[in-house]
TORBA-997312 format. One record per residue (C-alpha): residue number from 1; residue in one letter; x, y, z. Coordinates in nm, 2 decimals. Last residue first. Layout:
N
i NUM, aa A, px X, py Y, pz Z
...
# end
This chain:
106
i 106, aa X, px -0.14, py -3.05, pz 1.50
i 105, aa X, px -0.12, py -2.78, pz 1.26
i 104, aa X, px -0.41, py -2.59, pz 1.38
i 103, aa X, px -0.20, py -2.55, pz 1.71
i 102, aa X, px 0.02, py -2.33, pz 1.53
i 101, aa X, px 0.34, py -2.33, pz 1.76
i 100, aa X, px 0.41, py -1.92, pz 1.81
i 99, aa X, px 0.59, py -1.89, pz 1.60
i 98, aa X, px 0.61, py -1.97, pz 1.29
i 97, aa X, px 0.89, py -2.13, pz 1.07
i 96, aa X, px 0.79, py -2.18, pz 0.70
i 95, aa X, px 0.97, py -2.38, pz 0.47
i 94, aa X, px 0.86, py -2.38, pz 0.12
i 93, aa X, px 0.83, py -2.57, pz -0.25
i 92, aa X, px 0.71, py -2.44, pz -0.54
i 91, aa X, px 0.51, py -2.57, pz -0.86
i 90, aa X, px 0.50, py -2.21, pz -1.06
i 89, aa X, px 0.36, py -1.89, pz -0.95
i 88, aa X, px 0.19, py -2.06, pz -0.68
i 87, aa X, px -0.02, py -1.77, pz -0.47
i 86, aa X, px 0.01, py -1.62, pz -0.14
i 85, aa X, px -0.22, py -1.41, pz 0.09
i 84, aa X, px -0.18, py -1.19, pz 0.36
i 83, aa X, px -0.32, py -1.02, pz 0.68
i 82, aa X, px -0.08, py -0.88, pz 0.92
i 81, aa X, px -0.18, py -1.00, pz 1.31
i 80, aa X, px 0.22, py -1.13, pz 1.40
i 79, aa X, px 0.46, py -0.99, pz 1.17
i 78, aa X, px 0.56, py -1.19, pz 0.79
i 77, aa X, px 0.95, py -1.23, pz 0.72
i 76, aa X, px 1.01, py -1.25, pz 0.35
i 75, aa X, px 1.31, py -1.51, pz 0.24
i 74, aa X, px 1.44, py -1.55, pz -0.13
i 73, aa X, px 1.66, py -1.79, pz -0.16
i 72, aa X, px 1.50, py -1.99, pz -0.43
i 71, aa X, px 1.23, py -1.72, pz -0.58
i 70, aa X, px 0.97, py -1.45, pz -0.43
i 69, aa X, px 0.74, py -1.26, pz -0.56
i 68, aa X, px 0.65, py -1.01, pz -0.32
i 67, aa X, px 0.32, py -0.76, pz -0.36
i 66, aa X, px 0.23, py -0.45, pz -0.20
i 65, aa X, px -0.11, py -0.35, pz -0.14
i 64, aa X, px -0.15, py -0.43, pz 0.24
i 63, aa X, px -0.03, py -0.80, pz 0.20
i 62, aa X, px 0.08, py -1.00, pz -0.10
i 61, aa X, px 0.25, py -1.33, pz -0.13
i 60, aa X, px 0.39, py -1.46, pz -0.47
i 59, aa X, px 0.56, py -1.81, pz -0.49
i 58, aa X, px 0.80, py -1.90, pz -0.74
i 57, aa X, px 0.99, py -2.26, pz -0.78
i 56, aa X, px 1.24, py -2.41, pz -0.52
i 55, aa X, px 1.37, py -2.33, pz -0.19
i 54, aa X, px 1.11, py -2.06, pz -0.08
i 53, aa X, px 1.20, py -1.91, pz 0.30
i 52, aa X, px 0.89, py -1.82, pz 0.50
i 51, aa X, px 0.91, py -1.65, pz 0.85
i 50, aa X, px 0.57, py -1.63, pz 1.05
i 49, aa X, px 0.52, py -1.45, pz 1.33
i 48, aa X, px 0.20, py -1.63, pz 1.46
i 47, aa X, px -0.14, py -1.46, pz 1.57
i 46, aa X, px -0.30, py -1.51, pz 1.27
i 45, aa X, px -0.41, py -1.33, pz 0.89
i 44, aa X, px -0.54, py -1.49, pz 0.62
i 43, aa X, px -0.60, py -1.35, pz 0.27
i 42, aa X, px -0.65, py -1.69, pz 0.01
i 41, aa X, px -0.41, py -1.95, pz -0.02
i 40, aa X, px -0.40, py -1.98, pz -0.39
i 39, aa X, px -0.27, py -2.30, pz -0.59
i 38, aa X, px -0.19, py -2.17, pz -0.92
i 37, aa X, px 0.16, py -2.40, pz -0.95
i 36, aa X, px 0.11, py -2.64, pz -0.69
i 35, aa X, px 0.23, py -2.54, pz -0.39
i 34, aa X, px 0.43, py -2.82, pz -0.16
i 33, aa X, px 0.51, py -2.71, pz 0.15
i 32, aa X, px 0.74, py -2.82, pz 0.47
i 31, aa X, px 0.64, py -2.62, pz 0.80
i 30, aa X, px 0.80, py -2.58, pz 1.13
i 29, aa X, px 0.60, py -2.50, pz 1.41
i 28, aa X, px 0.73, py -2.29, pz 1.72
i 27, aa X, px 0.66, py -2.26, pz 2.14
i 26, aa X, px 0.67, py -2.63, pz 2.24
i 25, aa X, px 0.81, py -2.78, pz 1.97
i 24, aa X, px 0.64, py -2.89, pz 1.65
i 23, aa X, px 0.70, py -3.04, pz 1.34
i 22, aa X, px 0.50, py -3.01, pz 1.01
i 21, aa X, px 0.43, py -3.16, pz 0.69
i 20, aa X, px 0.25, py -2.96, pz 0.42
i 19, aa X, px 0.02, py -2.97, pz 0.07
i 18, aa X, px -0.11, py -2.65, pz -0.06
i 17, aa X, px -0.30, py -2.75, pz -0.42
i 16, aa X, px -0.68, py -2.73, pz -0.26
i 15, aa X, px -0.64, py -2.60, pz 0.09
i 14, aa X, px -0.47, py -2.76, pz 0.38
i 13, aa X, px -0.37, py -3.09, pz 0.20
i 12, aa X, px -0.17, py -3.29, pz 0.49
i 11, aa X, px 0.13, py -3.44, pz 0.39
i 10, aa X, px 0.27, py -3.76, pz 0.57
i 9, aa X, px 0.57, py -3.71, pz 0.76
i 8, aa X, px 0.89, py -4.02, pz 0.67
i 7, aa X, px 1.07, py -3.79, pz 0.45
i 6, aa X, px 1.08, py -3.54, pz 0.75
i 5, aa X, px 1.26, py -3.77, pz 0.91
i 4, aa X, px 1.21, py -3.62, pz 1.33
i 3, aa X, px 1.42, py -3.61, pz 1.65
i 2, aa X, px 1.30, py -3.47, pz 1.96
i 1, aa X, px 1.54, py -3.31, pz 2.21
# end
């Protein structure tokens, strides 16, 4: 087991107004954001399932035409390969689980 303070991670801006702190096991990657209210990930897809769970403010992700806006407690489970994008609706903060690990995170 591998224990981590996730108050003691130092962010790492990923694109302009997306700010995360990860931890990795072997086979996943968890994620801690901070969105700033208009930041925009643009469309992306990867290999990774990727489950994201917003704990404060509103983030929007679309994919394939549809649009999600999601809130505090509002969860929206992304499949491996689909592309998607996401957009700060206000300030927001995330956690994201992927898996598998994302090596890019490292």
């Amino acid at each position: 087991m591998e224990y981590t303070d996730t108050n003691s991670l130092v962010p790492k801006e990923v694109v302009k107004g997306v700010h995360g702190k990860f931890v990795h096991s072997p086979h996943m990657t968890m994620a801690w954001w901070h969105i700033e209210e208009g930041a925009m990930l643009p469309e992306h897809s990867h290999e990774h399932e990727q489950v994201v769970n917003v704990i404060e403010g509103t983030l929007e992700i679309s994919s394939g035409g549809k649009k999600w806006t999601l809130g505090p407690g509002s969860v929206l489970a992304i499949p491996s390969g689909v592309p998607h994008l996401a957009r700060g609706v206000t300030e927001c903060r995330v956690i994201d689980a992927f898996y598998p690990a994302r090596e890019d995170y490292k």
